[in-house]
N, C-alpha and C positions, 0 to 999 in steps of 0.2 A: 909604504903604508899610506900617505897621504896620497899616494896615484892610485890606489884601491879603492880609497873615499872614494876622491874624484870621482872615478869613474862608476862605481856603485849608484851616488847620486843623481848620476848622469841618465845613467840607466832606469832607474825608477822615476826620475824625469818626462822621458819618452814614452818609457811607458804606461803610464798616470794620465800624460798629453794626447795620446794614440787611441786613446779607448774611447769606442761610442757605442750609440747602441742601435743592435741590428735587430731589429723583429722577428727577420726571418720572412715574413710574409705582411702585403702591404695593410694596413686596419682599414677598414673599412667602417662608418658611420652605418649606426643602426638608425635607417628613416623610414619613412615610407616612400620615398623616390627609390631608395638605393635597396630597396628588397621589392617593390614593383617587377611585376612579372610572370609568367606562369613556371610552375616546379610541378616535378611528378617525384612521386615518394619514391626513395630508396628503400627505406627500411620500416616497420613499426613493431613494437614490443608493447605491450602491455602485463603487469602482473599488479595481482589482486591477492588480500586477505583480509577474510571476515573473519571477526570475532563476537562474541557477545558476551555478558555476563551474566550470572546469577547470585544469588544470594545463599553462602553456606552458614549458622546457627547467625545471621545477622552481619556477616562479614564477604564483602563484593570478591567472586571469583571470576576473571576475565578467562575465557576459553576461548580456542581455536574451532571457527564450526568447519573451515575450508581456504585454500590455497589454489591459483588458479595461474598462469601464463599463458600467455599468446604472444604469435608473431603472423606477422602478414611477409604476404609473397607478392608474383604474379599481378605484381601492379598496374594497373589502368586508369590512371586517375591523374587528371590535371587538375592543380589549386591554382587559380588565377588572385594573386594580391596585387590590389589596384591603388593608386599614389591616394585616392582618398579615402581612405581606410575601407572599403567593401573587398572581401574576396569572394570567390563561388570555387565549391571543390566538389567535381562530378568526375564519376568512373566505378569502376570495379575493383574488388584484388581481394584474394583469397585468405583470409584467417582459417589459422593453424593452432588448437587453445585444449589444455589439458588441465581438469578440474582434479585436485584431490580433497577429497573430503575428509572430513578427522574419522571419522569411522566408515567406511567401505571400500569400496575397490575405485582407482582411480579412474577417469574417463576422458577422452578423447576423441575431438572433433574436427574435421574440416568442412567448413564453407564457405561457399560465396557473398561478399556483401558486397549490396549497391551502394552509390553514397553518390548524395546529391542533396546538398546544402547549402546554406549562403547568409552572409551576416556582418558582420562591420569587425576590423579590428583596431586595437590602441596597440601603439609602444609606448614603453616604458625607458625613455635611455638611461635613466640614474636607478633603477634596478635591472636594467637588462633583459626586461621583461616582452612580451606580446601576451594581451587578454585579447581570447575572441568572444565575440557574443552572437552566437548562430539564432539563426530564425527558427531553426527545427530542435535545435539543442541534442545534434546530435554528434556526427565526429570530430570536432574541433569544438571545445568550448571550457570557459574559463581561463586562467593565467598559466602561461607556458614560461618555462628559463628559456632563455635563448644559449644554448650548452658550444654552438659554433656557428658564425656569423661571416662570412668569404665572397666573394664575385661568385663560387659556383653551389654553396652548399648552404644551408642551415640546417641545425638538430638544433629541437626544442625538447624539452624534459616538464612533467610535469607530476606534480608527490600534492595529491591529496587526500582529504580523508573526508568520507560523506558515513553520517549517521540519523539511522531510523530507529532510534529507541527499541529494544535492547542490539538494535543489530550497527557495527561498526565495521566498515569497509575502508581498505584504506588500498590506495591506488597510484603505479607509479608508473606512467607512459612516456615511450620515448618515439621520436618520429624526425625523421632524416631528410629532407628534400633537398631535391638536384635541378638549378635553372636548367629549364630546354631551350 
């Protein structure tokens, strides 16, 4: 019995002393040097929904006016982020985006959009963040998560909510880029 200890404690000894920790993949610092670079988009998703309210005998009813998703394809587009915070993202690439409306028939669309922008970005390393602030405030703009962060990839996520009195849109894009 005492050679069962023994050896028992020996064992959970080794391996208590044997354990470290493997990441799996090397981390990488979120900088502006170490994401410097041009990436062309993998992927982009967008989905949207409005609501608004009204008033029933003096008591606020939130409704659904419409529901919407896209996804981009057929990408052509380089975003250059530069060590001093400017990037510029020009190109092309196809949106794919289907509107349902709370009462009608659903619709669907494809087209081509240009983009060609340009504007200054922050990190954020103690929330993990990147805000961009575009000159045109057009596809990139405001505070994105940083959702993956590697030598060859980032995805940014971004959940906001923009409101025009009665109208409330809230909006949730993701977008994938791949260094070239």
């Amino acid at each position: 019995m005492k050679l069962f200890k023994f050896i028992l404690a020996l064992l959970i000894t080794v391996s208590i002393s044997s354990c470290s920790e493997d990441p799996g993949e090397p981390t990488i610092i979120l900088s502006n040097a170490n994401i410097a670079g041009i990436h062309g988009i993998n992927s982009f998703n967008l989905n949207t929904k409005v609501t608004s309210e009204t008033n029933v005998s003096g008591v606020p009813v939130p409704f659904e006016i419409a529901t919407s998703s896209g996804y981009g394809d057929t990408f052509q587009i380089d975003f250059e982020l530069n060590e001093n915070g400017d990037y510029t993202l020009i190109g092309q690439y196809r949106l794919n985006s289907t509107v349902t409306p709370a009462v009608g028939n659903q619709v669907s669309d494809t087209s081509i959009l240009l983009v060609d922008d340009s504007g200054t970005y922050e990190i954020d390393t103690s929330n993990n963040t990147i805000t961009f602030t575009s000159s045109l405030d057009a596809f990139l703009s405001g505070t994105f998560n940083v959702i993956t962060f590697n030598e060859t990839t980032i995805v940014l996520g971004q959940e906001k909510e923009e409101v025009e009195a009665p109208i409330t849109t809230q909006i949730n894009m993701n977008i994938s880029f791949e260094r070239n």
